[in-house]
C-alpha positions as CSV (number, residue, x, y, z in Angstrom):
1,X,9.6,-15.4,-24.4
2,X,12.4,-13.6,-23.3
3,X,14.3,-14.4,-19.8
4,X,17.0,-12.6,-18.0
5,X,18.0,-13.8,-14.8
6,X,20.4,-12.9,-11.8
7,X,21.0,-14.0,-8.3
8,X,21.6,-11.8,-5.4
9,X,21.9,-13.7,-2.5
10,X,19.1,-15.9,-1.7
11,X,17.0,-13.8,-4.2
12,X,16.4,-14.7,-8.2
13,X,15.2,-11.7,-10.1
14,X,14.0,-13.1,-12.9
15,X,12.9,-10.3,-16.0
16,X,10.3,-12.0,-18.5
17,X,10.0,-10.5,-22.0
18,X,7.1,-11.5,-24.8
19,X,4.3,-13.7,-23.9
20,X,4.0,-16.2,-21.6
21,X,1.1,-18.2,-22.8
22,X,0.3,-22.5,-24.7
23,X,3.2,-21.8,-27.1
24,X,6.1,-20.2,-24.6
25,X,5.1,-22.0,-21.2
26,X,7.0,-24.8,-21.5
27,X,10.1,-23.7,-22.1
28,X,9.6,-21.1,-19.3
29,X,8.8,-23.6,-17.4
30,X,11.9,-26.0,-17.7
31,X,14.2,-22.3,-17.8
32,X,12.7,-21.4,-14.6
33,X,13.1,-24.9,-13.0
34,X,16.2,-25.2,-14.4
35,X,17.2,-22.6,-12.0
36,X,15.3,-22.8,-9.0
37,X,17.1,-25.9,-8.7
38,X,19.8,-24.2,-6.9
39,X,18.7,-24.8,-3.4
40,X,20.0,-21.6,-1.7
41,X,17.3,-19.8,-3.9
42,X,14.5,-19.1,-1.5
43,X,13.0,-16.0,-3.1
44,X,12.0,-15.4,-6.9
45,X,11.7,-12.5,-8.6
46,X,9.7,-11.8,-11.5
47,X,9.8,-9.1,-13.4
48,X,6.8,-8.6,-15.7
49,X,7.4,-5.2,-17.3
50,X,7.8,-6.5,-20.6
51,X,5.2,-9.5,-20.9
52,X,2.9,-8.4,-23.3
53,X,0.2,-11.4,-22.8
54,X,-0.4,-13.7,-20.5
55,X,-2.7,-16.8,-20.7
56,X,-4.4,-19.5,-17.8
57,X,-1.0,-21.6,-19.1
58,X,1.2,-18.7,-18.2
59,X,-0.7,-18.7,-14.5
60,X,0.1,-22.2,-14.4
61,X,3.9,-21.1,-14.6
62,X,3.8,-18.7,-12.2
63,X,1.4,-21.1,-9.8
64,X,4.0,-24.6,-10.1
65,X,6.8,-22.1,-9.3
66,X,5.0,-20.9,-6.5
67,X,4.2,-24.2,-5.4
68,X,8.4,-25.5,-5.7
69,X,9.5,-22.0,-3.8
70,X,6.6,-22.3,-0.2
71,X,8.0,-25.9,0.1
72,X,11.2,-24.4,0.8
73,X,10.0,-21.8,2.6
74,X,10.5,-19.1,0.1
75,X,8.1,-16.6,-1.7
76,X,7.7,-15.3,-4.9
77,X,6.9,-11.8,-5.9
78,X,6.1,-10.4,-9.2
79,X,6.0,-6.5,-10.6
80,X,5.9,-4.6,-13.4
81,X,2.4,-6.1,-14.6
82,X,0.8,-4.2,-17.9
83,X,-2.8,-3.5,-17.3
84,X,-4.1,-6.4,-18.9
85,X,-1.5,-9.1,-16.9
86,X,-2.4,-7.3,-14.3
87,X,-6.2,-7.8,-14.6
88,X,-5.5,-11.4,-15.3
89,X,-4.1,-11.8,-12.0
90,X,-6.7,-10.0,-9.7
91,X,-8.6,-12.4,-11.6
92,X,-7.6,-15.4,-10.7
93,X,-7.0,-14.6,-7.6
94,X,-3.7,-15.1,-7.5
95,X,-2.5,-11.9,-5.7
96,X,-4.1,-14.1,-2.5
97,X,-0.7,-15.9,-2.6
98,X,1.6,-14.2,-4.8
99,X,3.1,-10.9,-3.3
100,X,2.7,-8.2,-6.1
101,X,5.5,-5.0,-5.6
């Protein structure tokens, strides 16, 4: 798993390359964390166009960041999803609290 990240403002646009799933999540995980501990981030980012898998331990990733970003009042969006990450998501339901672009 690939990361590429970079602030604008109060936004983190994050760009994920590989696959997020057991083996990658993590260190996606502490990566992500790692930045979202700057407080004047209120909004993240994430940029899917090159995830080629996702797993329910990838969706755990993108849930816990979820979860850190609504207590500050923030939101996180994700794009780009492939067909099958995509699928994944309507899935689980996630799009219910995840704003897709």
């Amino acid at each position: 798993m690939e990361l590429n990240a970079q602030k604008r403002g109060s936004r983190l646009y994050v760009q994920l390359s590989g696959e997020l799933d057991h083996h990658s999540a993590e260190q996606t995980r502490i990566m992500l964390d790692t930045m979202l501990k700057d407080i004047t981030v209120r909004d993240l980012i994430l940029d899917l166009t090159g995830m080629a898998f996702m797993d329910s331990a990838g969706l755990g990733v993108i849930l816990g960041r979820f979860r850190k970003l609504s207590m500050r009042g923030g939101k996180l969006i994700v794009k780009g999803m492939n067909p099958s990450v995509d699928r994944i998501f309507q899935m689980s339901g996630i799009y219910a609290i995840v704003e897709k672009q």
